[in-house]
N, C-alpha and C positions, 0 to 999 in steps of 0.2 A: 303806783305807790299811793296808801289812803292818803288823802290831801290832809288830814287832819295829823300823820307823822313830822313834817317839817316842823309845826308849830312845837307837839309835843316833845319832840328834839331839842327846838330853842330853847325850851324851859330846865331842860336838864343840862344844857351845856350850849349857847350860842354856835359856837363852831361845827357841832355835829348838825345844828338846826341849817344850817346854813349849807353843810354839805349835801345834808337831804334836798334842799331846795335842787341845788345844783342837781341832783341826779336824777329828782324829778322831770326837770326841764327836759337832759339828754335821752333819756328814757322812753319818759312820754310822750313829754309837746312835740319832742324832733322825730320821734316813733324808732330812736336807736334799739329798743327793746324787740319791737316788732321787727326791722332787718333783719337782727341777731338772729331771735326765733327762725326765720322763710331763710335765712343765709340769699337773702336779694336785696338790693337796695330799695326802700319803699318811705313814707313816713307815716304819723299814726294812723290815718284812715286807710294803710295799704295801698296808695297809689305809687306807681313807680317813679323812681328815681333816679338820675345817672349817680355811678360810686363814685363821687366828689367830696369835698370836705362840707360839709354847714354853712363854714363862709362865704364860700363861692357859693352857693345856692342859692343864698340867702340872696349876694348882688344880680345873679343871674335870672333869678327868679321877676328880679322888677324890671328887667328888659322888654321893649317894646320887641319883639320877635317873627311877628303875625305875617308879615312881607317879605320875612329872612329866608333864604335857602342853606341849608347845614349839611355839610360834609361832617361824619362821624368815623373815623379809625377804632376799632371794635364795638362792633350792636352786643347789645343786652336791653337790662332796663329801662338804662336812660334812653335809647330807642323811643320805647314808648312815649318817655315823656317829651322829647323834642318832638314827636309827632302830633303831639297837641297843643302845641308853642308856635311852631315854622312853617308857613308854607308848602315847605319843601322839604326831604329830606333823605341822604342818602348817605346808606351804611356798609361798611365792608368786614367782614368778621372772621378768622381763620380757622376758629372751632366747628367743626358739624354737629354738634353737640348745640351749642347757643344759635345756629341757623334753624337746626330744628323744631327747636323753644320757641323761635322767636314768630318765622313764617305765618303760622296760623292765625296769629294777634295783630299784625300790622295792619293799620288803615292805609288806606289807596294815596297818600301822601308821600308814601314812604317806598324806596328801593332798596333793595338791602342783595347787597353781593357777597358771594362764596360761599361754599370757605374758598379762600382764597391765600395765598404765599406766596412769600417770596417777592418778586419785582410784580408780580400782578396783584398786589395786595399794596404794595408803596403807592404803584401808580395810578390805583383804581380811579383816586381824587380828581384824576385827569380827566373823568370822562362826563361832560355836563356841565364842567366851571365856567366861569369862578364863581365862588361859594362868598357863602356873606359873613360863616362862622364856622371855622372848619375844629374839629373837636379830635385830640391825640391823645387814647385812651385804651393800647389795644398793642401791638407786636413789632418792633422795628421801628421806635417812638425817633431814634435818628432820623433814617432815612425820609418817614412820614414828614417830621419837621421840614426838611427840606424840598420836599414839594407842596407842600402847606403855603407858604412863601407865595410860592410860584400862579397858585390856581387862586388865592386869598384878594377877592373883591375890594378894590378902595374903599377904607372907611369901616372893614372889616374885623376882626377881629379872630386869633389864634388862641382854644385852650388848651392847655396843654395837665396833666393828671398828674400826680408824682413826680413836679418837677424836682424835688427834691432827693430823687433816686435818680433821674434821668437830667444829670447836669449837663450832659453833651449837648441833648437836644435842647437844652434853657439856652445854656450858651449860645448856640448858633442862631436861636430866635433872636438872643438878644443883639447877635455882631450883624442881622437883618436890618437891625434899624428900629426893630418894636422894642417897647416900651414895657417889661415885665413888671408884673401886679401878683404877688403872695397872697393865696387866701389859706392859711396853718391852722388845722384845729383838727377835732374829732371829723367824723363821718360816717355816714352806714354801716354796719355790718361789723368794723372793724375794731377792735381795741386798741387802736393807739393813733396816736394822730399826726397828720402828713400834709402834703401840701399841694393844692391846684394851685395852678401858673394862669393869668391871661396874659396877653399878647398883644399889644392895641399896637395900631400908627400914631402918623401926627392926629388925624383926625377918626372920631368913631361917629360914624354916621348914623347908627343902631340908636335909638331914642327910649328914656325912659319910662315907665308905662304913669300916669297921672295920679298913682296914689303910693306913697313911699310908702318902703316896708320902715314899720318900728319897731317890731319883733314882742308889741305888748301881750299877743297869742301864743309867744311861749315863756312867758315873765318879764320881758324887759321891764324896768320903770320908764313911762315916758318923761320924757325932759320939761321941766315945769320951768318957763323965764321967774 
């Protein structure tokens, strides 16, 4: 969008000025334009992104991560991008289709299993734990939750993608004892907006990275005392 549209909006009617703004931000700054275009999830400079909401990204994003080991239930993009986040990282994916996309692009961090179905696809997670951050974003979001649980490192932390479609597996997280965290809004690729789950214990051991995100690089105002 020319930068010079928002302004000349305000002047004809505040509220359309103001709409523009807003769609500039999701557009551009967040690079919803460019996902839409590639149908991947990515942001404006094209780098990859897991299909999450904004919000959760945005929190996820300022995670100390660098010493984590991530179990992930369905590879794609975000693939990528926790392999330059995590230490470690291991994927299990039921499509042959996204295995063969994916294989050629991974760095040597990364495992990435199947396709895989069925009970060897729930209990892939088993194999390497416990994980520090285990990600349910991919086939049989139930049963994954429930071993999720099981292999999830003290201090660790569960997320869980559409929890808002997948209230079985919310629930069961939630009668585990974890502590569910709504991040609701837009996201990549998608027109309409939905909801990542986190999952924490009593304690999250996962540290934040030293410089807080203020989100002034996609228009926030920062807070002036």
């Amino acid at each position: 969008m020319p930068p010079l549209l928002p302004r000349l909006l305000r002047r004809l009617s505040p509220a359309w000025g103001s709409a523009a703004a807003v769609a500039d931000i999701l557009w551009q700054k967040l690079g919803w334009l460019q996902s839409a275009k590639h149908s991947r999830p990515m942001d404006r400079h094209g780098k990859p992104l897991p299909w999450m909401t904004y919000p959760a990204l945005a929190w996820l994003d300022h995670l100390d991560l660098k010493d984590s080991r991530i179990f992930e239930y369905g590879a794609g993009w975000g693939t990528l991008y926790w392999a330059q986040r995590a230490r470690e990282i291991a994927s299990v994916e039921l499509r042959e289709d996204w295995v063969q996309e994916l294989r050629p692009l991974l760095p040597s961090n990364v495992t990435l299993h199947g396709p895989l179905d069925g009970t060897d696809y729930t209990e892939c997670a088993r194999r390497g734990g416990p994980w520090d951050v285990v990600i349910i974003d991919g086939s049989q979001r139930l049963e994954c939750a429930k071993v999720a649980v099981e292999v999830l490192s003290p201090g660790g932390f569960i997320v869980l993608d559409n929890a808002d479609w997948f209230t079985d597996a919310a629930e069961f997280l939630r009668a585990s004892g974890l502590i569910q965290v709504d991040f609701q809004g837009f996201g990549p690729c998608n027109a309409y907006t939905w909801t990542t789950s986190v999952f924490l214990g009593s304690s999250l051991r996962i540290q934040r990275l030293p410089c807080p995100w203020s989100g002034a690089d996609i228009g926030a105002i920062p807070y002036l005392p």
